[in-house]
BALOBA-1460 file (C-alpha; in Angstrom, 3 decimals):
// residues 314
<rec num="1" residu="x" x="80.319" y="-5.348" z="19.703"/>
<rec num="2" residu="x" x="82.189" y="-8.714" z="20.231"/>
<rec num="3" residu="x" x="82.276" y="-8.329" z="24.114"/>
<rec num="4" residu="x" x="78.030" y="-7.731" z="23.933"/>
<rec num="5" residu="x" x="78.004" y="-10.769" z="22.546"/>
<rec num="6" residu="x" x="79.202" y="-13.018" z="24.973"/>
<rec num="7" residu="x" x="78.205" y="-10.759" z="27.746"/>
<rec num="8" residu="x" x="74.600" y="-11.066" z="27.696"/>
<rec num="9" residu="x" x="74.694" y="-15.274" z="26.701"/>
<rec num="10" residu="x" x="77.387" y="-15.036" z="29.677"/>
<rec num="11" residu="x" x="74.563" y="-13.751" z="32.140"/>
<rec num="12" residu="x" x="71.961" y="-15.922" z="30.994"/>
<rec num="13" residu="x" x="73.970" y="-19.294" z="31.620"/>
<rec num="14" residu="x" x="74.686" y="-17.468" z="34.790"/>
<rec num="15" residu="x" x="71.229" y="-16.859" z="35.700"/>
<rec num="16" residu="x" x="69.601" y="-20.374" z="34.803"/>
<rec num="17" residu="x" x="72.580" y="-21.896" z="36.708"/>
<rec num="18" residu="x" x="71.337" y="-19.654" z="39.748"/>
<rec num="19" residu="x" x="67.445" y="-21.385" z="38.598"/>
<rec num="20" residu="x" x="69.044" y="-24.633" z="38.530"/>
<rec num="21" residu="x" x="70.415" y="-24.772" z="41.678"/>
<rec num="22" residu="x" x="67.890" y="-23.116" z="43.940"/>
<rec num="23" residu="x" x="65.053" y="-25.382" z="42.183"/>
<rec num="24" residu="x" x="67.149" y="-28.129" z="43.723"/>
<rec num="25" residu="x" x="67.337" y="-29.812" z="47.176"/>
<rec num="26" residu="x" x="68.050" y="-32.984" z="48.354"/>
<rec num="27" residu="x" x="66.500" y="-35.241" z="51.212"/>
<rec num="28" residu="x" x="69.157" y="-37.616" z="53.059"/>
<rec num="29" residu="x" x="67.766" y="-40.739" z="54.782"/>
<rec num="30" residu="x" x="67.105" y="-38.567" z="58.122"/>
<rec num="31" residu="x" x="65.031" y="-35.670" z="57.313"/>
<rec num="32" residu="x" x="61.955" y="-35.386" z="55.904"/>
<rec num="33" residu="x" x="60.473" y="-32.509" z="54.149"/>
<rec num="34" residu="x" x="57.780" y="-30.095" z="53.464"/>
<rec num="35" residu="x" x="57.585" y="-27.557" z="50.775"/>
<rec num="36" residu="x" x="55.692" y="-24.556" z="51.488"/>
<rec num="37" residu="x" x="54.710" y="-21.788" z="49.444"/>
<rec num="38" residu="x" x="54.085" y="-18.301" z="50.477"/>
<rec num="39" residu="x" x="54.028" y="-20.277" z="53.990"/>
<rec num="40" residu="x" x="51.370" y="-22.541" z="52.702"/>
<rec num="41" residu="x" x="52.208" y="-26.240" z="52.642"/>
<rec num="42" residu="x" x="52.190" y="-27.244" z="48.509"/>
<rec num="43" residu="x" x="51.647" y="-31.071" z="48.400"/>
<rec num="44" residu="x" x="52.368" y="-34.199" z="50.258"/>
<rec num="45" residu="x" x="55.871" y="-34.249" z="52.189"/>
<rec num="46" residu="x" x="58.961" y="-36.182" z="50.663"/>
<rec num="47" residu="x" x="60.126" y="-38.560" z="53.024"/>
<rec num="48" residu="x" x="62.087" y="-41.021" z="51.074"/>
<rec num="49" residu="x" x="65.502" y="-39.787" z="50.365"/>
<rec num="50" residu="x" x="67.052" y="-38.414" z="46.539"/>
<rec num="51" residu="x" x="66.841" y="-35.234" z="45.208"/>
<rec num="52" residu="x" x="63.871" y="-33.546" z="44.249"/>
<rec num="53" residu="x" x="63.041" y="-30.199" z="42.464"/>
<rec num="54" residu="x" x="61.025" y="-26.817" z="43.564"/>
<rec num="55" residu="x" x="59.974" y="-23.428" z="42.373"/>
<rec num="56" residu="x" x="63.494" y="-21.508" z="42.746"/>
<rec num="57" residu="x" x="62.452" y="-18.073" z="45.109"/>
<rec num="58" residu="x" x="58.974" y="-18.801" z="45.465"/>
<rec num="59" residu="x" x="58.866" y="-22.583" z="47.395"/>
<rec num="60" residu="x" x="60.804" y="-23.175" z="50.224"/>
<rec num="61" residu="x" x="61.991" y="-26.042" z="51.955"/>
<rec num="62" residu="x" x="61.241" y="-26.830" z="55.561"/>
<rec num="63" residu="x" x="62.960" y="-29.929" z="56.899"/>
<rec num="64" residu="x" x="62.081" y="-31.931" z="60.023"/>
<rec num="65" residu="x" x="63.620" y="-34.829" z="61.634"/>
<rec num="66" residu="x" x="62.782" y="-38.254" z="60.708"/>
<rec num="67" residu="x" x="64.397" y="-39.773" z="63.883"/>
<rec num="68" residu="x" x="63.532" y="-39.838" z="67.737"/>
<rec num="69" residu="x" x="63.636" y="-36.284" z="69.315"/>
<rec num="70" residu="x" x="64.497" y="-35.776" z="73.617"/>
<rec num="71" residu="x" x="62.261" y="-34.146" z="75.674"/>
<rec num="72" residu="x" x="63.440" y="-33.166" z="79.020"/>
<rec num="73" residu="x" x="60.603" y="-31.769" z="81.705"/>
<rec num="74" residu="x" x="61.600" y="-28.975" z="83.746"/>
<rec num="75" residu="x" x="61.303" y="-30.427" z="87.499"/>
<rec num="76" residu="x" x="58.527" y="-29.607" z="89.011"/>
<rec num="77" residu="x" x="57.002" y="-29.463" z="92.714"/>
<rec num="78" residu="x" x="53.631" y="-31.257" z="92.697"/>
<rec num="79" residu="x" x="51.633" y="-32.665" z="95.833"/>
<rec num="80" residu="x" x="50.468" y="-36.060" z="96.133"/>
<rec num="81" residu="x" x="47.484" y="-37.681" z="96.981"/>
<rec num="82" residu="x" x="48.155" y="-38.231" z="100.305"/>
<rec num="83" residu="x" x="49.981" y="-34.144" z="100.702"/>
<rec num="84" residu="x" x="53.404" y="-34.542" z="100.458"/>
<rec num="85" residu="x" x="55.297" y="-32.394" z="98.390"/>
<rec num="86" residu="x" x="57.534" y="-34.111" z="95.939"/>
<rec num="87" residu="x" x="59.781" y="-33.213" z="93.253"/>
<rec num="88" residu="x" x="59.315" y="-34.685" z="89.930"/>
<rec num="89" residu="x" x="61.925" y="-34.595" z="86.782"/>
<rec num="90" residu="x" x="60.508" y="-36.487" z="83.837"/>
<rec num="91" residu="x" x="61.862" y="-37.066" z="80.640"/>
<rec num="92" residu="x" x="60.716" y="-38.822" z="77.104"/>
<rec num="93" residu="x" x="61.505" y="-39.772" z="73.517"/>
<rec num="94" residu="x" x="58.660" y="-38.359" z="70.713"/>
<rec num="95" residu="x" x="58.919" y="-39.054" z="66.858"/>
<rec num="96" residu="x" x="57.015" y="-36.418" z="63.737"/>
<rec num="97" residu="x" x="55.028" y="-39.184" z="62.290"/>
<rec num="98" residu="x" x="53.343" y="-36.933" z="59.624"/>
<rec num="99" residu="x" x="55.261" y="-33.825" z="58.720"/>
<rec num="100" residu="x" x="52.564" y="-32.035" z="56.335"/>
<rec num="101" residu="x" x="50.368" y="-32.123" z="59.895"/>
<rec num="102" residu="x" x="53.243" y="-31.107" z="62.182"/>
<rec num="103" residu="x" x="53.871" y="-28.521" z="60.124"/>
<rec num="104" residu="x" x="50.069" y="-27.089" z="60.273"/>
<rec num="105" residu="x" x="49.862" y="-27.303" z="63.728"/>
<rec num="106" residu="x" x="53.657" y="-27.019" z="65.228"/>
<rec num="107" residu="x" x="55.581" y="-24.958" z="62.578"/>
<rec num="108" residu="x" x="58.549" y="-26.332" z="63.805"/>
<rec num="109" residu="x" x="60.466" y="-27.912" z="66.625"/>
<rec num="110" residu="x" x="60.221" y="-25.233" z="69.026"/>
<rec num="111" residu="x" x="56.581" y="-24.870" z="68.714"/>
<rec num="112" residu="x" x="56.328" y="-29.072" z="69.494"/>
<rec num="113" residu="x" x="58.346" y="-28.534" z="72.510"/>
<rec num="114" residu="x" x="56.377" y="-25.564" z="73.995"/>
<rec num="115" residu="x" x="53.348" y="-27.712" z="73.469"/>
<rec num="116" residu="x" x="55.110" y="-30.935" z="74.760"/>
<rec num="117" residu="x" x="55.539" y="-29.197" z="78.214"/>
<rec num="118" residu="x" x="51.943" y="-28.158" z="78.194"/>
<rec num="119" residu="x" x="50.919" y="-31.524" z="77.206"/>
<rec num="120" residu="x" x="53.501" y="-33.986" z="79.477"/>
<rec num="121" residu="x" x="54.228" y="-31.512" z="82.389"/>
<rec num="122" residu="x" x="49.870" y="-31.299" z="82.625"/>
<rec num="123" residu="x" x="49.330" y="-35.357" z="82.638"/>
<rec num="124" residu="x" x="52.638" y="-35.489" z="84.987"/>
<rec num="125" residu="x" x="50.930" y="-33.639" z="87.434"/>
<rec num="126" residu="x" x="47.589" y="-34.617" z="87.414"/>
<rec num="127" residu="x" x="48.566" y="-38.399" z="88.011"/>
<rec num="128" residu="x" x="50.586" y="-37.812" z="90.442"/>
<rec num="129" residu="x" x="48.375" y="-35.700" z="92.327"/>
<rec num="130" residu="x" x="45.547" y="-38.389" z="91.911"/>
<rec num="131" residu="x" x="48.134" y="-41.307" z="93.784"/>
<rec num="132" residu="x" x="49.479" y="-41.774" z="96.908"/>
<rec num="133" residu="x" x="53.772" y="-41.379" z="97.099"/>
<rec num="134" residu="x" x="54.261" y="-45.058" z="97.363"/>
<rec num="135" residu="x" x="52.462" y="-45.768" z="94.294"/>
<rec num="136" residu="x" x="54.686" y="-43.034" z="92.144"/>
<rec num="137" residu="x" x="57.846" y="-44.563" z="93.474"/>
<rec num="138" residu="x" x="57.291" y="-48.875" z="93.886"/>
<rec num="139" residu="x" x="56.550" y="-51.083" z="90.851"/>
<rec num="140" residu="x" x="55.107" y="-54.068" z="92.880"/>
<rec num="141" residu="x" x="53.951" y="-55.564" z="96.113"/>
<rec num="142" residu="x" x="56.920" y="-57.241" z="98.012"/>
<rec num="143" residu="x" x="58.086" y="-58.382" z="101.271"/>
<rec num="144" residu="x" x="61.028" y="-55.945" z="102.994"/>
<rec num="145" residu="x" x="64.280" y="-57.910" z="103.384"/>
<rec num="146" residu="x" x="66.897" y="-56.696" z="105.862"/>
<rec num="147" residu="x" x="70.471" y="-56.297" z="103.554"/>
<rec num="148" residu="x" x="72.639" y="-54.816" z="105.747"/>
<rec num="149" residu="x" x="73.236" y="-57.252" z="109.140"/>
<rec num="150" residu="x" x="74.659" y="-54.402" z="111.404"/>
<rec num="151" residu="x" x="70.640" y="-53.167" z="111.511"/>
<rec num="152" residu="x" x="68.069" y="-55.246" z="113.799"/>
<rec num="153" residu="x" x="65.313" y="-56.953" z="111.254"/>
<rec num="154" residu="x" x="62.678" y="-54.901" z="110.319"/>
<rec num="155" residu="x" x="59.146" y="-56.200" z="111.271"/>
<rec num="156" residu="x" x="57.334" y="-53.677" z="109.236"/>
<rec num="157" residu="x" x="55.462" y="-54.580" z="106.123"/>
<rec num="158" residu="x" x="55.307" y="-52.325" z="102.931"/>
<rec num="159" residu="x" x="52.117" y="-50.479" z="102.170"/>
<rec num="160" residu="x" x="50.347" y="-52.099" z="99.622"/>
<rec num="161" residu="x" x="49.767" y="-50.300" z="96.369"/>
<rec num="162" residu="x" x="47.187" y="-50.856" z="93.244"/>
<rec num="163" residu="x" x="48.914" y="-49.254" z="90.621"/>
<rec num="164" residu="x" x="52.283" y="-48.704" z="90.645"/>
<rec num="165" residu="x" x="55.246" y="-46.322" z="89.012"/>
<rec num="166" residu="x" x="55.677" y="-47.925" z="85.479"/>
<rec num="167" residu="x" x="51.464" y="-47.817" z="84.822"/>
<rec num="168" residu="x" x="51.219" y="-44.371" z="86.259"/>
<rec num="169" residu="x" x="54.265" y="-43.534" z="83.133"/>
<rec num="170" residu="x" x="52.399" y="-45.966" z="80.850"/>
<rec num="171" residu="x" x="49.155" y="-44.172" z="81.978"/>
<rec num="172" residu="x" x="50.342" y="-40.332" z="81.338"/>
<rec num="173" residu="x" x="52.222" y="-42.301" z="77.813"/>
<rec num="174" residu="x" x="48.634" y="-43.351" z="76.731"/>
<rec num="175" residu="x" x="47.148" y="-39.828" z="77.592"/>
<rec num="176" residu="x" x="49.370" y="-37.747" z="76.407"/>
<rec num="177" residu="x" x="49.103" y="-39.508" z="72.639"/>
<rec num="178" residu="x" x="45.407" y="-39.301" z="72.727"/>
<rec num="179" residu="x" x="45.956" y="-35.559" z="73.598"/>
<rec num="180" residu="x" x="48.877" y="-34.803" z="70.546"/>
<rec num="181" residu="x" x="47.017" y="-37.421" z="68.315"/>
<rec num="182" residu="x" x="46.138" y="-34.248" z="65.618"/>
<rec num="183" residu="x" x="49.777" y="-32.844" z="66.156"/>
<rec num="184" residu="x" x="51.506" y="-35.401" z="63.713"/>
<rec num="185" residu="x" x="53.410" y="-36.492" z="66.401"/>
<rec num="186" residu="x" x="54.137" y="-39.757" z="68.439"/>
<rec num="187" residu="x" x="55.277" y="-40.018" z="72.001"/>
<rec num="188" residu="x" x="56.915" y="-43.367" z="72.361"/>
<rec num="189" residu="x" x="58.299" y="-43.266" z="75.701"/>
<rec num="190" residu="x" x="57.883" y="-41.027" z="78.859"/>
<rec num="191" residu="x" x="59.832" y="-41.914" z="82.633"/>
<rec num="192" residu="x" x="60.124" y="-40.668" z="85.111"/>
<rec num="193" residu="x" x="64.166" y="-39.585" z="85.539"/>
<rec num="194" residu="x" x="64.079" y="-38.432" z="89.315"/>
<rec num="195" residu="x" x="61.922" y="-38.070" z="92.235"/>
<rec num="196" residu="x" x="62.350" y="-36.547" z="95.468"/>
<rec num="197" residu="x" x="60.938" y="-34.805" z="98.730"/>
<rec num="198" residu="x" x="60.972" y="-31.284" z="98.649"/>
<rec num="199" residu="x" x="63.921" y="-29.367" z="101.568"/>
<rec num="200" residu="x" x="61.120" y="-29.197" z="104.605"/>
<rec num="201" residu="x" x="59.844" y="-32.979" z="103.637"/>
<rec num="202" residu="x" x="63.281" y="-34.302" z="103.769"/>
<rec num="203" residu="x" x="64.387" y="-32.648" z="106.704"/>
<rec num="204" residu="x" x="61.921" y="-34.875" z="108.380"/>
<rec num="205" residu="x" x="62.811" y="-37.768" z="106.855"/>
<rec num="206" residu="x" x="66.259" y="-37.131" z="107.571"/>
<rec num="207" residu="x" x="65.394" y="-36.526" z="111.062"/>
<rec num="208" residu="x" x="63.110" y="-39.706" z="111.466"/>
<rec num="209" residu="x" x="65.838" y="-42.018" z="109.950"/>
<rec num="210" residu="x" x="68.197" y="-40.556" z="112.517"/>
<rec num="211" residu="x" x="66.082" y="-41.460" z="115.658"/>
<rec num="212" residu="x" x="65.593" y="-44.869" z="114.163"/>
<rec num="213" residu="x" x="68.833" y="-45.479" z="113.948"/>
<rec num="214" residu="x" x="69.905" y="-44.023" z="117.311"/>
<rec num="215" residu="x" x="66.690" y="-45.947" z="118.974"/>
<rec num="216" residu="x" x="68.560" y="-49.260" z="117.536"/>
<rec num="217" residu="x" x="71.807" y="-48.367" z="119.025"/>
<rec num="218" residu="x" x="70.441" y="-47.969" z="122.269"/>
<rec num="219" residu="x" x="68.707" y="-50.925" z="122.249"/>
<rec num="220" residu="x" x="72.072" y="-52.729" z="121.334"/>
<rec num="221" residu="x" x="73.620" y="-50.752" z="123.831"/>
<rec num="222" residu="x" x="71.269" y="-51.834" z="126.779"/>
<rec num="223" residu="x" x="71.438" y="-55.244" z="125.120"/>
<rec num="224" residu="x" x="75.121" y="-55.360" z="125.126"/>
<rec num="225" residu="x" x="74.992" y="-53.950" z="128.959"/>
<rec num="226" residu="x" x="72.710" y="-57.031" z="129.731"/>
<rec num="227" residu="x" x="74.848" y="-59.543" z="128.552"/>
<rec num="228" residu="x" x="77.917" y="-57.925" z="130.145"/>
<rec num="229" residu="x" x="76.109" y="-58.233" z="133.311"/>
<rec num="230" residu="x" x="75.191" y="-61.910" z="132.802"/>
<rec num="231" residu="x" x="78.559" y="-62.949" z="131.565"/>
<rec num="232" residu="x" x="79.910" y="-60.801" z="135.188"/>
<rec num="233" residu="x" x="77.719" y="-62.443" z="137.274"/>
<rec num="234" residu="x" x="78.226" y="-66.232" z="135.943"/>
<rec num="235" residu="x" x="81.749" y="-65.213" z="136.530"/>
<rec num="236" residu="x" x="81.732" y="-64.220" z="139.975"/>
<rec num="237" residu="x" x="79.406" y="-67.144" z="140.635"/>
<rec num="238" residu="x" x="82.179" y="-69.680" z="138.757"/>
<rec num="239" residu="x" x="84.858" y="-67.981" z="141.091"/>
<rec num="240" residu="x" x="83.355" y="-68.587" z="143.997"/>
<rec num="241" residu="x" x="82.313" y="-72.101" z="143.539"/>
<rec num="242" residu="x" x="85.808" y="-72.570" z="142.448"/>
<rec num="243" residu="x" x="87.056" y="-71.237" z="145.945"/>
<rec num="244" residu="x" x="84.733" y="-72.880" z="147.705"/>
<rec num="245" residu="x" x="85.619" y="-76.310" z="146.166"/>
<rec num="246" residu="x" x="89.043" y="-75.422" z="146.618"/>
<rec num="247" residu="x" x="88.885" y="-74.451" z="149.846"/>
<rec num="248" residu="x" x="86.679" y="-77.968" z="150.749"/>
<rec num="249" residu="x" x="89.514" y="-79.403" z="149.062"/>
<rec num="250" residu="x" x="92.097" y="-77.772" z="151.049"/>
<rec num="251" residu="x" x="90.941" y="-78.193" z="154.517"/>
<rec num="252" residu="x" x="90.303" y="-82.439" z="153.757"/>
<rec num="253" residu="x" x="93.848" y="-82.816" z="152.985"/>
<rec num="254" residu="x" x="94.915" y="-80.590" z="156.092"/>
<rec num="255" residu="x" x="92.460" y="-82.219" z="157.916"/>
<rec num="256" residu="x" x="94.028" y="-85.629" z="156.190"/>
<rec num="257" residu="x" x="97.860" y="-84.590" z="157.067"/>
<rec num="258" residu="x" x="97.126" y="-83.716" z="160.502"/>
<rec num="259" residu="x" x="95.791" y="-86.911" z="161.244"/>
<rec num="260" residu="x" x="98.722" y="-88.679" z="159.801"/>
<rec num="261" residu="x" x="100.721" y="-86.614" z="161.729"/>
<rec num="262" residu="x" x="99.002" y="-87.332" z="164.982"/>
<rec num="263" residu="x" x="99.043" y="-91.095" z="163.968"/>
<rec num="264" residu="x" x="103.183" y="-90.974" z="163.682"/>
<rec num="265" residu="x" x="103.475" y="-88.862" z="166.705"/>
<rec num="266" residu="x" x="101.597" y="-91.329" z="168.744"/>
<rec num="267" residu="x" x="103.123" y="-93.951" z="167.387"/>
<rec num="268" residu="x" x="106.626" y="-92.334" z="167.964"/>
<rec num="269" residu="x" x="105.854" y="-91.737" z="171.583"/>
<rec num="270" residu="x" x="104.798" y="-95.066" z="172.309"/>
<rec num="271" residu="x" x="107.949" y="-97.015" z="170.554"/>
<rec num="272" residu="x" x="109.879" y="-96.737" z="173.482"/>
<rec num="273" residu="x" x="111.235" y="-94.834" z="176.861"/>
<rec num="274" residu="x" x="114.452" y="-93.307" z="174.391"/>
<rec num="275" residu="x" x="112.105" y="-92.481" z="171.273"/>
<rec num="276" residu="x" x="109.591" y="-91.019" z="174.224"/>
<rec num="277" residu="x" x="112.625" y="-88.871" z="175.745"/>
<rec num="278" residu="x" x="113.550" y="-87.696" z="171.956"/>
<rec num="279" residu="x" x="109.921" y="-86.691" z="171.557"/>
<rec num="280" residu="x" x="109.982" y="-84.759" z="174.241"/>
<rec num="281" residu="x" x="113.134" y="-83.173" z="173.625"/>
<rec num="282" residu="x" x="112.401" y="-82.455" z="170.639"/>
<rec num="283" residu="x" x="108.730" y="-80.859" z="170.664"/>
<rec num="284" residu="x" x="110.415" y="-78.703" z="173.749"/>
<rec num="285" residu="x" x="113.174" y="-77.473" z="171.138"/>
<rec num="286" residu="x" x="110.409" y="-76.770" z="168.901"/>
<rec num="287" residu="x" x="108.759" y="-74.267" z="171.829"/>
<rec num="288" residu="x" x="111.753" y="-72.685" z="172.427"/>
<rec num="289" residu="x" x="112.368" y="-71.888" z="168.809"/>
<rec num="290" residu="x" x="108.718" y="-70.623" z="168.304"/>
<rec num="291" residu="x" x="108.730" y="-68.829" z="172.052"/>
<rec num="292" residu="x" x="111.886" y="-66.999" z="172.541"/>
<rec num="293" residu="x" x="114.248" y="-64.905" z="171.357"/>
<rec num="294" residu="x" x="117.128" y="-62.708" z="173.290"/>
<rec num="295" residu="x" x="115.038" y="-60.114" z="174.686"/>
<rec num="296" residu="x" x="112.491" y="-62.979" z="176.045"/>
<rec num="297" residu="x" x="112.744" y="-63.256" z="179.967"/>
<rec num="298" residu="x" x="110.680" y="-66.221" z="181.751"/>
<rec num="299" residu="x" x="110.062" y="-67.641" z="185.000"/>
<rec num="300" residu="x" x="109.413" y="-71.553" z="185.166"/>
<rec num="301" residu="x" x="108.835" y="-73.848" z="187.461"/>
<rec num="302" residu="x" x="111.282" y="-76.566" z="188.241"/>
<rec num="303" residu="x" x="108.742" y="-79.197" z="187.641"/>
<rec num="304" residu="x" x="108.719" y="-78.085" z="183.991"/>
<rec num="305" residu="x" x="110.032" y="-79.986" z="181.341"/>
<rec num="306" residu="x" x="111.505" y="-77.070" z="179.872"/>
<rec num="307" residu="x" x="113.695" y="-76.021" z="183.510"/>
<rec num="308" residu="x" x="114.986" y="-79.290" z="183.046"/>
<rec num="309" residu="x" x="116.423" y="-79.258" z="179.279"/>
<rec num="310" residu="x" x="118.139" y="-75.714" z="180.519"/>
<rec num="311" residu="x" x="119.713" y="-76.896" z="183.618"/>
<rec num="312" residu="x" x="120.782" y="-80.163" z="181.618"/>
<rec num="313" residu="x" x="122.715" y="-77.657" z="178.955"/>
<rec num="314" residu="x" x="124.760" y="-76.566" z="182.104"/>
């Protein structure tokens, strides 16, 4: 009898406690929540944080994010205005702005997602197809400049564009809010993470970049062959006006020494009979020297000067 008695208070206390705590929940400063009942939404949502009560087994709590949420597009091939294939990755940053309406329409984060791509991924590709390539990847008119110094300058000018990448992003931003305006959501930033030509496309670029570049090594090539020749040519031409002015400058002082030498043989000769005899002698010593040697046999006259010098020596 004693243990009935505590037994069945002992189960009550048990059982509110259970009451107490599922009637309880609390909201910290970044969630916000909506309280549903049966699935139906009961109320406004709590958004401030504290704790806050419910119908224990029969409400439940569905909580949402109060801060900025990622979205991260799936890249996609799209086609340009002017047909070239590009791939697009695109990301953004959205924000539940009024959870009692998300929850009507989204359910949850999943379901804003799923409709996110539909939404984003749609605007993405429309735009894009409705611009030309430079206008999804320049911001502004400019004027090329030439960074690397190796390269010849360009003389090509940039295609103008109208629009420009950051107002086709603000463009799809604007759209895409006017589209998820009933969603309780808020987009509040959408870029454009990475954009390229699709394999075939880039091949040719690839290949186009390559014969520019080879075309401006030939050109320095036949320009470096050019002034190789010039610089060859002004040096042969150097050389032989060198020569030449060295060779004018030889023969005038041969031409100079001979006549001094002339001028002291004559002037030797004509000292005197002895100075004429040791002229003679002498120049005859110098054609003997030049003339011969011991295999040399001659025949001379006895008039010549030479006879005489020989017959002397015996």
């Amino acid at each position: 009898m004693s243990k009935n008695k505590f037994f069945i208070p002992g189960i009550i206390i048990a059982v509110l406690v259970v009451l107490l705590i599922s009637s309880i929940y609390i909201v910290n400063e970044k969630e916000q929540v909506v309280i549903t009942q049966f699935g139906r939404p009961i109320g406004n949502a709590v958004t401030t944080p504290g704790i806050n009560f419910k119908i224990p087994f029969i409400q439940e709590v569905n909580v949402f994010e109060k801060r900025y949420l990622e979205w991260d597009g799936d890249p996609n091939q799209i086609p340009t205005k002017d047909k070239k294939f590009i791939f697009i990755d695109t990301y953004a940053r959205w924000h539940i702005t009024d959870p009692l309406q998300f929850y009507k329409r989204l359910t949850n984060e999943r379901g804003a997602q799923s409709r996110l791509d539909d939404i984003l991924d749609g605007e993405t590709r429309d735009y894009i197809a409705n611009h030309n390539l430079e206008e999804t990847v320049r911001n502004s008119n400019r004027v090329p400049t030439v960074t690397d110094t190796i390269t010849e300058p360009s003389t090509d000018t940039l295609v103008d564009i109208s629009v420009g990448r950051e107002r086709i992003e603000k463009m799809i931003l604007k759209t895409a809010n006017e589209r998820a305006s009933d969603l309780g959501i808020v987009i509040k930033d959408f870029k454009i993470k990475r954009l390229n030509y699709v394999e075939e496309v880039r091949d040719q670029v690839f290949k186009r970049m390559n014969s520019e570049r080879f075309r401006i090594a030939d050109k320095f090539r036949s320009e470096g062959q050019g002034e190789a020749s010039r610089i060859n040519g002004e040096k042969v031409r150097d050389l032989k006006s060198i020569q030449s002015t060295a060779f004018e400058q030889a023969e005038k002082i041969k031409g100079k020494a001979d006549a001094a030498a002339a001028a002291i043989y004559a002037s030797a000769y004509n000292q005197s009979n002895m100075s004429k005899d040791l002229y003679s002698f002498l120049k005859s010593m110098e054609t003997f020297e030049t003339t011969f040697d011991q295999q040399t046999s001659i025949i001379l006259s006895t008039d010549s000067d030479l006879f005489k010098f020989l017959k002397s020596m015996d």
